[in-house]
C-alpha positions as CSV (number, residue, x, y, z in Angstrom):
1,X,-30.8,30.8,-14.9
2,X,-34.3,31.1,-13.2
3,X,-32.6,33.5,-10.9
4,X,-31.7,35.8,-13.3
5,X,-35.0,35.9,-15.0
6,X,-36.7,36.4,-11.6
7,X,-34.8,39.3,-11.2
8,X,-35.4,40.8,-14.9
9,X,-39.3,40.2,-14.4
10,X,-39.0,42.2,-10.7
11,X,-37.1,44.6,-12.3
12,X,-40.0,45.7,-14.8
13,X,-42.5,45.6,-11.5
14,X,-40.7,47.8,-10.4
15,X,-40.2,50.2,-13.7
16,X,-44.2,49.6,-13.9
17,X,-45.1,50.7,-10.4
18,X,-42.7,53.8,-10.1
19,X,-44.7,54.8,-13.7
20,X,-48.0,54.7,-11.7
21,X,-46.5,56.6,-8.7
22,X,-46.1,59.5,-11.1
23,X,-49.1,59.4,-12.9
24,X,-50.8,59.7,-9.5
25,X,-48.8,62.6,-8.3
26,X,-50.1,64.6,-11.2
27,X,-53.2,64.2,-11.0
28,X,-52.6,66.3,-7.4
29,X,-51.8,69.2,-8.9
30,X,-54.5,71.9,-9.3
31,X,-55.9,73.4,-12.5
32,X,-53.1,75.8,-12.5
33,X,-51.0,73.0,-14.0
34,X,-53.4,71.9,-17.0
35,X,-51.7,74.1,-19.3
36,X,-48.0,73.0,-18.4
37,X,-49.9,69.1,-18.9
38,X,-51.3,70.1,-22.2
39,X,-47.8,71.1,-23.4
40,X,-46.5,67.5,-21.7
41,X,-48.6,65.7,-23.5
42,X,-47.0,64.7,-26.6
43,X,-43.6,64.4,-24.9
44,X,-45.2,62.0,-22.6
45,X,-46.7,60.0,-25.1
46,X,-43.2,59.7,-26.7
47,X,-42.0,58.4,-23.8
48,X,-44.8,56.2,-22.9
49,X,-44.3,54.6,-26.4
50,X,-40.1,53.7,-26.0
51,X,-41.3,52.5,-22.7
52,X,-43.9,49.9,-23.9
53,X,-41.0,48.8,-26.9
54,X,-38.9,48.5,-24.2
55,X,-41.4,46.3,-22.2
56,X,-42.5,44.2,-25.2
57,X,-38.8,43.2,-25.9
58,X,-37.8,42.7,-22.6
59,X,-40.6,40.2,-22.3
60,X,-40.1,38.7,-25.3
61,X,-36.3,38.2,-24.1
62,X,-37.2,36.3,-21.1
63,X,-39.7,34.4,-22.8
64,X,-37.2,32.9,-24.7
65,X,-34.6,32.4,-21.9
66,X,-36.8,30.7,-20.2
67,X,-37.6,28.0,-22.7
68,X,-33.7,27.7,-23.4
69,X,-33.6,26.8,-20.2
70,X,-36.3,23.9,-20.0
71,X,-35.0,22.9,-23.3
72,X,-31.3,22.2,-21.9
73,X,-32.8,20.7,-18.4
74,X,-34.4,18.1,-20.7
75,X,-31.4,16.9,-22.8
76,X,-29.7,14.2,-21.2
77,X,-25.9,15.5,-19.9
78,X,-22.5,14.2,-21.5
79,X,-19.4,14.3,-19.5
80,X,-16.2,14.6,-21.5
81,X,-13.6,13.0,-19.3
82,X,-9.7,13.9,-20.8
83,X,-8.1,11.0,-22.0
84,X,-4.7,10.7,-21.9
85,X,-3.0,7.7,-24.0
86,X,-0.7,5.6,-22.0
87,X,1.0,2.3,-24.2
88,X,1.7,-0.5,-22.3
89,X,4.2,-2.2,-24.9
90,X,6.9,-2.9,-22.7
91,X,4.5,-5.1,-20.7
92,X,2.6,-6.6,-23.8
93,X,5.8,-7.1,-26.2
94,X,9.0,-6.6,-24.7
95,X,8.3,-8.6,-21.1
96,X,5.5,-10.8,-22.8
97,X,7.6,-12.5,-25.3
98,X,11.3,-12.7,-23.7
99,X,13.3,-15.3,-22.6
100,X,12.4,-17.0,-18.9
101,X,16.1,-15.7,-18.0
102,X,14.7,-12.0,-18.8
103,X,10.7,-13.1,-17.6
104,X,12.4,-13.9,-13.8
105,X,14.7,-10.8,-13.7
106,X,11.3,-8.8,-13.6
107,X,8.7,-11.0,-11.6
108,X,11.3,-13.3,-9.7
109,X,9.6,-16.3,-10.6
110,X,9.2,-18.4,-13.4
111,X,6.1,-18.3,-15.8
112,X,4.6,-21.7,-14.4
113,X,4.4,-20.2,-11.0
114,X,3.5,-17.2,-11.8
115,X,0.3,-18.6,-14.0
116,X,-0.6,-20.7,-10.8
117,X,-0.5,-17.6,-8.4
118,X,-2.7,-15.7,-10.7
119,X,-5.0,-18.5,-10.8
120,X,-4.8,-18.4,-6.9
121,X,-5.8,-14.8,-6.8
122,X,-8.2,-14.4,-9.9
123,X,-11.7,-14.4,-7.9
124,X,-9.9,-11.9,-5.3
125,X,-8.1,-9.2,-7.8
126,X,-10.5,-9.7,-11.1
127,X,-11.0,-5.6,-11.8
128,X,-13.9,-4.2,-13.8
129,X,-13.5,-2.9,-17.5
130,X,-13.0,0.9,-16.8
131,X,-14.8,4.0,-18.4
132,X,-12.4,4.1,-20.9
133,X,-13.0,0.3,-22.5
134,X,-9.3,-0.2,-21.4
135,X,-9.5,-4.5,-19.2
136,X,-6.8,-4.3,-16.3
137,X,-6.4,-8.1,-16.1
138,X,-5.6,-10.1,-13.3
139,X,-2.5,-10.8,-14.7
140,X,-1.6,-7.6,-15.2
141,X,-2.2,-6.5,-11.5
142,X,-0.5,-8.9,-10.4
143,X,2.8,-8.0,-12.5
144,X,2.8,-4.7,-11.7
145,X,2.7,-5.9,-7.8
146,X,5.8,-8.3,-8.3
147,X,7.3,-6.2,-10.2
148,X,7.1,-3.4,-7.6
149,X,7.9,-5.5,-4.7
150,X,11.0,-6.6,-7.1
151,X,12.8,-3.6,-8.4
152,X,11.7,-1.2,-5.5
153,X,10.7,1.1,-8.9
154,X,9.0,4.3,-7.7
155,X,5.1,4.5,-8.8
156,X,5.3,6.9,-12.1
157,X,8.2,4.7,-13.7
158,X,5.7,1.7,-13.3
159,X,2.9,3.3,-14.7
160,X,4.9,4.2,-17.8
161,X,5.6,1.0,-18.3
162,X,2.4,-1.0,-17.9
163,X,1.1,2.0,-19.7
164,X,-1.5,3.0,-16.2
165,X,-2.1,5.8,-13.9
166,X,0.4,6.1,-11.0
167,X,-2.7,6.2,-8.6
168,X,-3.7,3.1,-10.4
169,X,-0.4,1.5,-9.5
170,X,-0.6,2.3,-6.1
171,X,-4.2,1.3,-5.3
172,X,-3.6,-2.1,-7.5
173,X,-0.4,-2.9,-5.3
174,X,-2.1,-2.8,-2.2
175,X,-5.1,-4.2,-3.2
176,X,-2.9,-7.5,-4.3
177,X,-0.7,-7.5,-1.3
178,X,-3.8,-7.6,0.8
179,X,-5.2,-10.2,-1.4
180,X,-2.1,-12.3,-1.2
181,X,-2.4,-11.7,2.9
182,X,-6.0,-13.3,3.1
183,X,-5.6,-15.7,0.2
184,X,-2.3,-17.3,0.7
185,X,-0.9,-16.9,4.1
186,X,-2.6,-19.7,6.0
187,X,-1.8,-22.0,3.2
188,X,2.4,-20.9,2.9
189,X,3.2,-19.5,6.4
190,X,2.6,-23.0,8.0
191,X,3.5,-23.7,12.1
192,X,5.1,-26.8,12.0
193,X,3.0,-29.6,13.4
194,X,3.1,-33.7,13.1
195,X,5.1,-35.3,9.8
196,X,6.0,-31.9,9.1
197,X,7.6,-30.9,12.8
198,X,9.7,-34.0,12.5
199,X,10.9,-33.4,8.9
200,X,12.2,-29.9,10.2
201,X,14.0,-31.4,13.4
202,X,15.6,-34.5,11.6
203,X,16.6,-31.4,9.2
204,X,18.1,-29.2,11.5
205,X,20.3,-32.4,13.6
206,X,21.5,-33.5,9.5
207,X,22.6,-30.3,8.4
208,X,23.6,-28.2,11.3
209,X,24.4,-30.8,13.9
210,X,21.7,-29.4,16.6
211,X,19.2,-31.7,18.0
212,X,15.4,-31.1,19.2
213,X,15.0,-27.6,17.0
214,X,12.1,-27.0,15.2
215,X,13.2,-23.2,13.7
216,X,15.4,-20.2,14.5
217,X,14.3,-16.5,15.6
218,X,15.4,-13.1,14.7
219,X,14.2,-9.6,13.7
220,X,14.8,-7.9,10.9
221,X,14.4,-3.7,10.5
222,X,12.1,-2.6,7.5
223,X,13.0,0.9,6.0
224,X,10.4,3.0,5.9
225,X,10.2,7.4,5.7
226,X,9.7,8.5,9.4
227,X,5.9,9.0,10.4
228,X,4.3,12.2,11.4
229,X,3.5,11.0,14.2
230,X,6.5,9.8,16.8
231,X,9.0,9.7,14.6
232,X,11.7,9.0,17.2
233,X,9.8,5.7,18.5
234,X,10.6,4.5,14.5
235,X,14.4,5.5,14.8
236,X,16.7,2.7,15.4
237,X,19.7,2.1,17.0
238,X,21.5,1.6,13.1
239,X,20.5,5.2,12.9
240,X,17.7,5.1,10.6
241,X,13.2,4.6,10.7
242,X,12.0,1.7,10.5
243,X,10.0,-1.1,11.7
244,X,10.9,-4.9,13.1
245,X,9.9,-7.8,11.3
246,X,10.2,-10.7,14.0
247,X,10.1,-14.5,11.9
248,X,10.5,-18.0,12.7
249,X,12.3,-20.0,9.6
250,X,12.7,-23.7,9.2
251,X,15.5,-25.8,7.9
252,X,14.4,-25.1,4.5
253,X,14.5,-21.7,4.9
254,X,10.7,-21.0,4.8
255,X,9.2,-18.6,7.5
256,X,6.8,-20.5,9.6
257,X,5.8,-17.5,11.9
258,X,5.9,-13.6,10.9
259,X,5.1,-10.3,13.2
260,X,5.4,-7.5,12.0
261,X,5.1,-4.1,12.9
262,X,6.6,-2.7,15.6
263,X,8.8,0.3,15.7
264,X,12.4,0.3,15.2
265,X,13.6,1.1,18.4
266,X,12.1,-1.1,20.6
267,X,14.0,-4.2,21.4
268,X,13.5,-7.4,19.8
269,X,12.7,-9.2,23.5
270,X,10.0,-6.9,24.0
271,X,8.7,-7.2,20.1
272,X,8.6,-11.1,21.3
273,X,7.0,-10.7,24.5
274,X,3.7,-8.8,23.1
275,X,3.5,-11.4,20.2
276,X,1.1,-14.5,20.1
277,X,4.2,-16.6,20.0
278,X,5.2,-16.1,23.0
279,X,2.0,-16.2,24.8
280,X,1.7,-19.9,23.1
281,X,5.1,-21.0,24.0
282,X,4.2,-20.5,27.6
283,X,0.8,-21.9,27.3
284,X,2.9,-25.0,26.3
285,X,1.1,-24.8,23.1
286,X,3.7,-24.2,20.8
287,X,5.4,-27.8,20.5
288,X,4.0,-31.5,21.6
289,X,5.9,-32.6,24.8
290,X,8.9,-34.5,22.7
291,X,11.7,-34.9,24.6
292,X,15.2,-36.6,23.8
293,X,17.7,-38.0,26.0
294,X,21.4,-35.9,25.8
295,X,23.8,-36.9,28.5
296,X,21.1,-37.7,30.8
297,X,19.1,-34.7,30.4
298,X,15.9,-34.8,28.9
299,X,15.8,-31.8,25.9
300,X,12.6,-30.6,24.7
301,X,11.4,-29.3,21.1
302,X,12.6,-25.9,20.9
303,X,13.8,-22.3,19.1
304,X,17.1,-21.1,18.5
305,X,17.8,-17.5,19.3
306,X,20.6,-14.8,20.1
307,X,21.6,-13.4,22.9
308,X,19.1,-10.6,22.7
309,X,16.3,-12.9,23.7
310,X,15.6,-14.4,27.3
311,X,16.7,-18.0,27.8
312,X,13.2,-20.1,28.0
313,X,12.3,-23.8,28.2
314,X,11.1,-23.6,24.2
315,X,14.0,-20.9,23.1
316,X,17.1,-21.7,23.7
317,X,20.1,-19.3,23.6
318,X,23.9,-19.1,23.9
319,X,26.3,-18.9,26.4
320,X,27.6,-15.4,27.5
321,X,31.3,-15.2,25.6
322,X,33.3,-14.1,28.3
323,X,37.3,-14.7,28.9
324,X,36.8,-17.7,30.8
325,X,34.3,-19.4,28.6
326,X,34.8,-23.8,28.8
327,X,35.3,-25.1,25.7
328,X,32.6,-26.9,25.6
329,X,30.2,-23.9,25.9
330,X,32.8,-22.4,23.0
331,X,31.5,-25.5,20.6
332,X,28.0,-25.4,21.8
333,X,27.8,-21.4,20.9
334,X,29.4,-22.1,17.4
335,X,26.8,-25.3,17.0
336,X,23.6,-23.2,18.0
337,X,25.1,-20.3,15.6
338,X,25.2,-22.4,12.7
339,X,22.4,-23.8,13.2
340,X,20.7,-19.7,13.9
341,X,22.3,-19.3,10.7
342,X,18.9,-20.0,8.9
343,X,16.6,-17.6,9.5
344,X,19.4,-14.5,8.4
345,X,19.8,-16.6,5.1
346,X,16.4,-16.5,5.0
347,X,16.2,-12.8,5.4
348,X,18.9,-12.2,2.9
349,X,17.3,-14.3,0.7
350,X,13.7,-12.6,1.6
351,X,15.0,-9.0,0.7
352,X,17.3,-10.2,-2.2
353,X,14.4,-11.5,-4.5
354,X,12.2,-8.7,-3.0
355,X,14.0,-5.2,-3.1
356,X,11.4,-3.1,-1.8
357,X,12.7,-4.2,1.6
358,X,15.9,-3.5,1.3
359,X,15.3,0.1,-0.2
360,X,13.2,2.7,2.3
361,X,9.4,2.4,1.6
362,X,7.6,5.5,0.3
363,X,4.1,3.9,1.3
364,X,2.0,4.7,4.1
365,X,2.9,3.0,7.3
366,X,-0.5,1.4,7.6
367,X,0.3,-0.1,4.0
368,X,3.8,-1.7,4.8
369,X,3.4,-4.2,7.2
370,X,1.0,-5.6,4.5
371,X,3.5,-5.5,2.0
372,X,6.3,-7.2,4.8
373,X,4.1,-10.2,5.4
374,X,3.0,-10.4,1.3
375,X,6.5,-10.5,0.8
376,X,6.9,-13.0,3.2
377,X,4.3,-15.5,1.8
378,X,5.9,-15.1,-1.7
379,X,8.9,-15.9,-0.1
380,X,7.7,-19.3,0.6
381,X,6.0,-19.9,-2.0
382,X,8.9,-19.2,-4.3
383,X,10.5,-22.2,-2.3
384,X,7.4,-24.1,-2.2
385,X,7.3,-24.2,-6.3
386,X,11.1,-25.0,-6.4
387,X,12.0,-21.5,-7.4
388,X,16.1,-21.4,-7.9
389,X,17.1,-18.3,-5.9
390,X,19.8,-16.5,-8.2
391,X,22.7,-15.6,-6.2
392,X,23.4,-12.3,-8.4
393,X,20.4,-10.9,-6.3
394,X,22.5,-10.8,-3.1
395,X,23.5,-7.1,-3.1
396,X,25.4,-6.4,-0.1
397,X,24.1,-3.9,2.2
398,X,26.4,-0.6,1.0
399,X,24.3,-0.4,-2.5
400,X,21.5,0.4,-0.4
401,X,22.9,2.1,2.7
402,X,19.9,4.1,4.5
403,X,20.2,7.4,4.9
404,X,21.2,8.5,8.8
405,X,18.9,11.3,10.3
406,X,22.3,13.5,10.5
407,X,23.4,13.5,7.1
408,X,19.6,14.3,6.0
409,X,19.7,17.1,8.2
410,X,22.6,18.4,7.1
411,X,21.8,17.9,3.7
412,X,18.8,20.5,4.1
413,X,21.2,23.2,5.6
């Protein structure tokens, strides 16, 4: 605005000096030109009159502009933000006031559980009112997590039904995954250590028949949409991207160790060797130095694992199955295979109550290890609170087949 009237008041300068430029080379001329300038005279008067009008208004004009101007740069400034109304009845009515059978089918736990880990995370997830006067609860965060890491629901069928913004969704889902990370994991994903290393070995030699183990070992790929950068580090040998989760689970099924993170196609003794578990097992500072007597052979506290793992004095593994195999190694294989058995039941029942493992992950990869190990601590604490695990979750893995880097390809042709 003051540009412009800079310009308009430059502009008459200059109308003002080329008028004077004239005047002066007039007055030049020699007497021979008085008559012709006696003759000019009224027309120049004329002239000389629209030009002062023309003055007068155009000063008056800027006059005014300018104290628009100061005018508006005094009044305080209103934004008008678009408002688009969203209803959140499905999560206020329909979910609110329905049966517990119904209440579990959408936050796999029941409403006592759920209350306590809300009250867990309230001083970590409590959200501002926003500009709009519209209170995103606690509570409601963390339903829209669980229900997320439940159903597997994309982001924009969520927000329709907590009545949100999809970018709302996402940044709420990560913000309680990492909450549930710093809040919950020490207290849920437990080592096993005095009463409670005992509990789990006495568990393991009533159930399964295997003495001196303290928890079994496996990985588990994680779906996820191939990076941008190295996708073919991420592709695994099932013919999909992914990345490993590595866990130790107890008799009860609880994980007591998790890593996560590492791509797909690297194999599971290397995901092992480059994790703090390992580097403590040989520190001989995993387990106490408890030993039992079996057939004259002092057996220490130890892991169970398959045959993709090297045989160490704290992880024991199977015999090769060959066509010669003893009997008794035939027994002992079947005995330390039972007793493996754990930790996959704990992975079935891991991505059974939470989907969004089970179903390839549209989140960044820096978000879903996050969501892996917040799933993990749920996991537990689902069993922790005596959480009944609904076999009608168990979907076998054709429902949620992944789809092979060939048939996408061809798909695109």
């Amino acid at each position: 605005m003051e540009e412009f009237i800079l310009l308009i008041l430059a502009m008459l300068s200059a109308d003002e000096g080329l008028g004077l430029q004239q005047q002066q080379h007039r007055q030049r001329h020699g007497r021979g030109q008085q008559i012709m300038r006696l003759r000019m005279v009224n027309d120049d008067a004329a002239v000389v009159g629209l030009h002062l009008q023309f003055l007068y208004f155009v000063h008056l004009f800027a006059f005014n502009l300018m104290r628009l101007h100061n005018e508006q740069e005094q009044r305080p400034r209103i934004r008008r933000f678009g408002h688009v109304f969203r209803s959140d009845a499905w999560w206020t009515i329909d979910v609110e006031n329905v049966t517990n059978r119904r209440w579990i089918e959408n936050v796999r736990m029941s409403r006592p559980s759920f209350n306590l880990l809300c009250d867990r995370l309230n001083d970590s997830i409590m959200r501002k009112e926003n500009k709009f006067g519209r209170n995103l609860t606690s509570r409601k965060c963390v339903a829209m997590t669980l229900y997320r890491l439940a159903t597997c629901c994309d982001l924009r069928t969520i927000a329709n039904l907590f009545g949100v913004a999809r970018s709302t969704v996402c940044v709420v889902v990560h913000q309680v995954c990492q909450a549930i990370v710093q809040v919950l994991r020490n207290d849920y994903i437990v080592w096993p250590q005095g009463q409670r290393l005992e509990e789990t070995i006495n568990g393991f030699r009533q159930k399964h028949g295997f003495p001196q183990c303290a928890g079994a070992i496996d990985g588990s790929h994680i779906p996820i949409i191939a990076p941008n950068k190295y996708p073919s580090d991420y592709y695994n040998r099932k013919g999909w991207h992914s990345i490993v989760l590595q866990a130790v689970a107890d008799h009860k099924l609880r994980f007591t160790d998790v890593y996560v993170g590492w791509p797909g196609k690297v194999h599971d003794a290397r995901i092992l060797r480059n994790s703090t578990l390992f580097e403590r097992g040989n520190e001989g500072e995993l387990f106490p130095r408890w030993t039992e007597n079996i057939h004259d052979v002092q057996v220490p506290v130890m892991l169970l694992g398959d045959p993709a793992y090297p045989l160490l004095k704290w992880l024991m593994k199977g015999f090769p199955v060959t066509e010669n195999i003893a009997r008794e190694h035939t027994l002992f294989n079947y005995r330390l295979s039972k007793a493996k058995m754990v930790v996959e039941r704990s992975f079935g029942m891991l991505k059974g109550r939470w989907r969004i493992l089970m179903k390839r992950n549209d989140s960044a990869l820096r978000h879903v290890s996050q969501m892996v190990v917040a799933c993990c601590i749920l996991h537990n604490f689902c069993i922790d609170e005596g959480e009944i695990y609904n076999q009608e979750w168990d979907v076998a893995d054709e429902h949620y087949q992944q789809p092979h880097v060939e048939d996408a390809i061809i798909g695109q042709l």
